[in-house]
C-alpha positions in Angstrom: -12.4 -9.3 -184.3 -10.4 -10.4 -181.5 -8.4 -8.3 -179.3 -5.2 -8.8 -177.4 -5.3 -8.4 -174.1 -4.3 -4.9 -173.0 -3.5 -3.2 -176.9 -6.0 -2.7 -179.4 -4.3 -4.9 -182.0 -5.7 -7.9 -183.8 -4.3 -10.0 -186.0 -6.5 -8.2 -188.9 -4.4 -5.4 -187.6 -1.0 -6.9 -187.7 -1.9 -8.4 -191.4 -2.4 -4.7 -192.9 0.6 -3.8 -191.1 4.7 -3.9 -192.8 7.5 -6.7 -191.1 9.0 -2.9 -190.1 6.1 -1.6 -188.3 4.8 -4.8 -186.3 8.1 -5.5 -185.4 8.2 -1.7 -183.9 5.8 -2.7 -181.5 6.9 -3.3 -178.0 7.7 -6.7 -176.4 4.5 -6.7 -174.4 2.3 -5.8 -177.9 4.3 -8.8 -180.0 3.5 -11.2 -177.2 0.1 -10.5 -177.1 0.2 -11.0 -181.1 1.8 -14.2 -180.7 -0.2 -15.2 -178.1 -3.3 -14.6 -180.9 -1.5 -16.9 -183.8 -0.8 -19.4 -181.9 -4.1 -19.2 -180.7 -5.4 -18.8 -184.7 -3.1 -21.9 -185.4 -4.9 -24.3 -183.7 -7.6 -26.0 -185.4 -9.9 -29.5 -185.1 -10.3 -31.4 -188.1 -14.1 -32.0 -187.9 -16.2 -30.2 -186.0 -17.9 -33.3 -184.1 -17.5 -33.3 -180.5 -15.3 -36.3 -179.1 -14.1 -37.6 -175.8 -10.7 -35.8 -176.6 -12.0 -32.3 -176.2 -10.0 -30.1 -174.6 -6.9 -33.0 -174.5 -5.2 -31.9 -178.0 -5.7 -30.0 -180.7 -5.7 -32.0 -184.5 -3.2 -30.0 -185.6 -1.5 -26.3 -186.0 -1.0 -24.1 -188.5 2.0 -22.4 -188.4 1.6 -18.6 -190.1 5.2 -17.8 -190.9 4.3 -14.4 -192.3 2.7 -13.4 -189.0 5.3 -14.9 -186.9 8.0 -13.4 -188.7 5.9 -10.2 -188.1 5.9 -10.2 -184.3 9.7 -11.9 -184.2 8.7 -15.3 -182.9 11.4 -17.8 -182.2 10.8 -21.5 -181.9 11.6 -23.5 -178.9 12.7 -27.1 -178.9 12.6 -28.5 -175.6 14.8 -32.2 -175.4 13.1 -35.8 -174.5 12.7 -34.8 -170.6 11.7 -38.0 -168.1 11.1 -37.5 -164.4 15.0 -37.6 -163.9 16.4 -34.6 -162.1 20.1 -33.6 -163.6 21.2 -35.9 -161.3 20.1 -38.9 -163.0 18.1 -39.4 -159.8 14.5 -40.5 -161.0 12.3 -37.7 -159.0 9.2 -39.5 -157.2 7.4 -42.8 -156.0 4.5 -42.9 -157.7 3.3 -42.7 -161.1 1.5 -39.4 -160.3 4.4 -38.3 -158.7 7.1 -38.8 -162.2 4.6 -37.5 -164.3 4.1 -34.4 -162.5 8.5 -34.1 -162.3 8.5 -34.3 -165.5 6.4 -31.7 -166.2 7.8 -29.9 -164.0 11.3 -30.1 -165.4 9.9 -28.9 -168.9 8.4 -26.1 -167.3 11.9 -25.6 -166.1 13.6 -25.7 -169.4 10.4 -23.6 -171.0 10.8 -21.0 -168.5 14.9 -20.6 -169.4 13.6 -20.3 -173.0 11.4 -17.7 -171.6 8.4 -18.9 -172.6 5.7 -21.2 -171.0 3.4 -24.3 -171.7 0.7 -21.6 -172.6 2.9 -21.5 -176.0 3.4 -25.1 -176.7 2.0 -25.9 -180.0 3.0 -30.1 -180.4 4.2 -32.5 -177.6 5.1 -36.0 -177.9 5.2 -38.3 -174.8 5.8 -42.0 -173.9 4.4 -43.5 -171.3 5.3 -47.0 -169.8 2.0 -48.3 -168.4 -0.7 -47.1 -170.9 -3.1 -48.3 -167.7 -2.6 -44.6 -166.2 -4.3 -42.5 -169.0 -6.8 -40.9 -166.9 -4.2 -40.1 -164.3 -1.4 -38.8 -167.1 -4.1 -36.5 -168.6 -4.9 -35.2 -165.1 -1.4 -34.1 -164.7 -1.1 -32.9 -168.0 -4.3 -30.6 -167.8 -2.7 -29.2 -164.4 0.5 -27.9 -166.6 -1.3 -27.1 -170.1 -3.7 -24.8 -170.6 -4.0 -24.6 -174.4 -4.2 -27.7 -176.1 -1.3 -28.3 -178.6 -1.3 -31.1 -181.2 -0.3 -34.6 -179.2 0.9 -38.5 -179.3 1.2 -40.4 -176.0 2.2 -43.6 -177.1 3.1 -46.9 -174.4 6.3 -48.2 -174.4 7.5 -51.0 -172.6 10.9 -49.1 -171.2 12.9 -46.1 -171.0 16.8 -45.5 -170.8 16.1 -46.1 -166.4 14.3 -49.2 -165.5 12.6 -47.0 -163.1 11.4 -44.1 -165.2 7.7 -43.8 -166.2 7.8 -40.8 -168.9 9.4 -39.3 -171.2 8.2 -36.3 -172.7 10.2 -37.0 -175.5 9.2 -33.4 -178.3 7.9 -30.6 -177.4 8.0 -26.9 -179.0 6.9 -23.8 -178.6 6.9 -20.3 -179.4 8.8 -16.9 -177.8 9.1 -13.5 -178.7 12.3 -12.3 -179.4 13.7 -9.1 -177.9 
């Protein structure tokens, strides 16, 4: 049985329990909960090992029940690129947009109040497909749970300049 972090509850804990008593539980006891479904969601659709590992998940399974149970809210973050609110593309270098615009979802995540650690599908476009290695290197800095995935290549974005586009992304929250 696994066990959230500091409390003793598990998932097998918050299934025998009413929508009325798990959403009783404090803040702090409903995130560690939703920290578990998400966690529970996430699933591979064979159990080979592949060169992916660790990149993406195949896909998630979203328990309404549960999340209603812990008051989860869904987060939809808008196609982010490497563009500060400026309109001023942010870096030189490849390395250097891809990390901006990570760091500009992590922005909008964190005003959501939650965090990449919750991000359960992403969809990105890159411009030069050549940088794979270097893209995945960035993305494994900012996301430590792998959520379901497409980077597809594209040939531009809305400025000449820009590199990537994080165009979907969701995640999860508790509410208070």
């Amino acid at each position: 049985m696994a066990q959230v972090g500091h409390t003793s509850h598990t998932l097998e804990h918050l299934d025998s329990m009413s929508i009325e008593q798990a959403q009783a539980l404090s803040f702090e006891e409903r995130g560690s909960l939703l920290d578990l479904i998400i966690a529970d969601g996430r699933h591979e659709a064979t159990e080979s090992v592949s060169y992916r590992t660790g990149m993406y998940t195949d896909f998630f399974e979203e328990d309404l029940t549960r999340m209603l149970k812990v008051k989860a809210i869904k987060i939809y973050v808008r196609g982010t690129t490497s563009s500060n609110f400026d309109g001023q593309v942010v870096g030189e270098t490849f390395m250097d947009q891809y990390r901006a615009c990570f760091e500009h979802v992590e922005t909008t995540l964190t005003a959501a109040r939650t965090s990449f650690s919750r991000v359960v599908n992403m969809v990105v476009f890159l411009t030069n497909m050549d940088h794979w290695a270097e893209f995945n290197k960035v993305f494994r800095e900012f996301v430590p749970n792998p959520p379901c995935r497409a980077v597809i290549g594209t040939t531009g974005l809305a400025q000449k300049p820009l590199l990537i586009e994080i165009v979907d992304c969701f995640a999860y929250r508790v509410a208070d």
